[in-house]
C-alpha positions in Angstrom: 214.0 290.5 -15.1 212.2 287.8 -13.3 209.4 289.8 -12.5 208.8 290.8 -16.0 209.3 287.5 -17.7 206.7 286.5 -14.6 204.2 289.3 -15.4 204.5 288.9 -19.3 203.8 284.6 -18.8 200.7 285.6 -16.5 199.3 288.2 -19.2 200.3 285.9 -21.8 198.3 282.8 -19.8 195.6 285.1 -19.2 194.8 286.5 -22.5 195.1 282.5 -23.8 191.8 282.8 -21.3 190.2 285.2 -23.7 190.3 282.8 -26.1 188.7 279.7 -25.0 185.4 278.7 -26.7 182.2 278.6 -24.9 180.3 275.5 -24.2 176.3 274.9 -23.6 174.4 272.1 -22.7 170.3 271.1 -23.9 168.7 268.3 -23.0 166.3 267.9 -26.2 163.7 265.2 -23.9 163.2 268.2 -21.3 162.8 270.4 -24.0 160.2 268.3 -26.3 158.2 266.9 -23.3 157.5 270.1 -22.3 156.2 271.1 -26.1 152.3 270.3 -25.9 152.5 269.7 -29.7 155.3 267.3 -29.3 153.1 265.2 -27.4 149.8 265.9 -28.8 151.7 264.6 -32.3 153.2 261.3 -30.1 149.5 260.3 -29.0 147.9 261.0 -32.5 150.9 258.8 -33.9 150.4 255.7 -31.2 146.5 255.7 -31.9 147.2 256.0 -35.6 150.1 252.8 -34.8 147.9 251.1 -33.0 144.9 251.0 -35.3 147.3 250.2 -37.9 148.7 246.8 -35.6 144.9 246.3 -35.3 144.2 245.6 -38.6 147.9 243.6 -39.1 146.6 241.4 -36.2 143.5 240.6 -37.7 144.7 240.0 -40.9 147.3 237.6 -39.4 144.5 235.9 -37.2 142.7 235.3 -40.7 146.0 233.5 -42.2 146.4 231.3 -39.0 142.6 230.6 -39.6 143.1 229.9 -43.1 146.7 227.3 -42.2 144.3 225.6 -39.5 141.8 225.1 -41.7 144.4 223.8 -44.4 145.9 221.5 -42.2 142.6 219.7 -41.2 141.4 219.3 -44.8 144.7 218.2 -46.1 143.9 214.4 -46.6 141.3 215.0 -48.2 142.4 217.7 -50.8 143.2 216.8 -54.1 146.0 218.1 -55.9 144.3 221.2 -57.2 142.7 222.1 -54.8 145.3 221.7 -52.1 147.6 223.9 -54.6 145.0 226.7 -54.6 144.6 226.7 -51.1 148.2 227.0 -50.3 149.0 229.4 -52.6 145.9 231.2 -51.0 147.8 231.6 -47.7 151.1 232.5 -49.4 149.0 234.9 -51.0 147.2 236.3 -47.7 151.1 236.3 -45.8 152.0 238.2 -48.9 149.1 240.8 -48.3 150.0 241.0 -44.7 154.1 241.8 -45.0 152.9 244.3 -47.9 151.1 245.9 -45.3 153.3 245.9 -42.9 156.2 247.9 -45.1 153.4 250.0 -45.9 152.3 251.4 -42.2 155.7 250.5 -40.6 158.5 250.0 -43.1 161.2 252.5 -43.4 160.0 254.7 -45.7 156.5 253.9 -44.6 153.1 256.1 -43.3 154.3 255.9 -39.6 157.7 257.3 -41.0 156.2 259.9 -43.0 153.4 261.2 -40.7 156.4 261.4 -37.7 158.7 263.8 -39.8 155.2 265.6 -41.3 154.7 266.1 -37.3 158.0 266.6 -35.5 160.3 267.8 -38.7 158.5 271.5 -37.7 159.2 271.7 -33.8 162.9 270.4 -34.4 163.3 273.3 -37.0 161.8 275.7 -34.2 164.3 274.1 -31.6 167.2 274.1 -34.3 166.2 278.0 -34.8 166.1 278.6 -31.2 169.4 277.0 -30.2 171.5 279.1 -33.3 169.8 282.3 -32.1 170.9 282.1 -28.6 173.9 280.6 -30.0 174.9 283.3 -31.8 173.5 286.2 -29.5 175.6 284.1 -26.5 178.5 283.5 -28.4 178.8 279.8 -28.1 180.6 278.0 -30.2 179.6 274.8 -29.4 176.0 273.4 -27.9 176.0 269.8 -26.6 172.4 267.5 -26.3 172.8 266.3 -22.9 170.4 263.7 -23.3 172.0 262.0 -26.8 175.7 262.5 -25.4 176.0 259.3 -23.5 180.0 260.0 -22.6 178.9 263.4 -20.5 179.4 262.4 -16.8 179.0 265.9 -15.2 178.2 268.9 -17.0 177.5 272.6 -14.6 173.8 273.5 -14.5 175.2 276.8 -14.7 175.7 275.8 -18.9 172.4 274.1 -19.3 170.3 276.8 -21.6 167.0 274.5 -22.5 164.8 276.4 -20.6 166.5 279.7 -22.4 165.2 277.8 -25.5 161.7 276.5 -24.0 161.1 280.9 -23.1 162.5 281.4 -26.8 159.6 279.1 -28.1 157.2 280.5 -26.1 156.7 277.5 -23.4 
């Protein structure tokens, strides 16, 4: 009796075995720096940036200009005229923070041109990971690189370069 009620509890432990769910690992900044298009789209955006911070800059430099300039004249403005030229750099500041939402705001070009550039090669990664998802049979897949609370995963469940071959790289 002991012997069965030991052999049923083992088959019974090891068909709970059968069961279990199966886990993968990606590590999305492996898999985009080796994507020539990811970085070819994260140089064109820091030029783009950086030409954009260029013309900020000088804009700015022409408003500190313009403060200087107000601030050496100011006894001997007249009330007019020391009106228009304050409202002229309130105006230019204006201008400049205008800009500013427009190039780097949150709905602004540099957020637009980013997802116009990397919204296609996550939808390729996304396609990649469901397919060998699906064809694997896992049931759940883990960015190793975005979840901070893994401390050790098994290379063994680490299928990025399965995706990179999948993609083509």
């Amino acid at each position: 009796m002991k012997k069965t009620l030991l052999l049923f509890g083992l088959f019974l432990a090891l068909n709970m075995g059968s069961y279990a769910q199966k886990y993968a690992l990606i590590d999305m900044e492996y898999i985009l720096k080796k994507i020539p298009a990811y970085e070819n789209a994260n140089k064109e955006l820091e030029i783009i940036s950086q030409q954009w911070q260029t013309e900020i800059d000088s804009l700015v430099k022409e408003a500190d200009e313009m403060y200087k300039k107000y601030q050496a004249d100011i006894e001997t403005l007249q009330g007019n005229e020391k009106t228009k030229r304050e409202n002229e750099i309130v105006a230019k500041e204006n201008e400049i923070q205008k800009l500013r939402d427009k190039y780097f705001g949150p709905q602004g070009e540099l957020f637009k041109r980013r997802e116009a550039y990397m919204k296609p090669i996550q939808d390729d990664i996304y396609n990649a990971i469901k397919e060998i998802s699906t064809a694997s049979g896992y049931k759940v897949v883990i960015d190793r690189a975005s979840a901070t609370s893994i401390i050790f995963a098994s290379p063994d469940i680490d299928i990025s370069d399965q995706i990179l071959a999948r993609l083509g790289y």
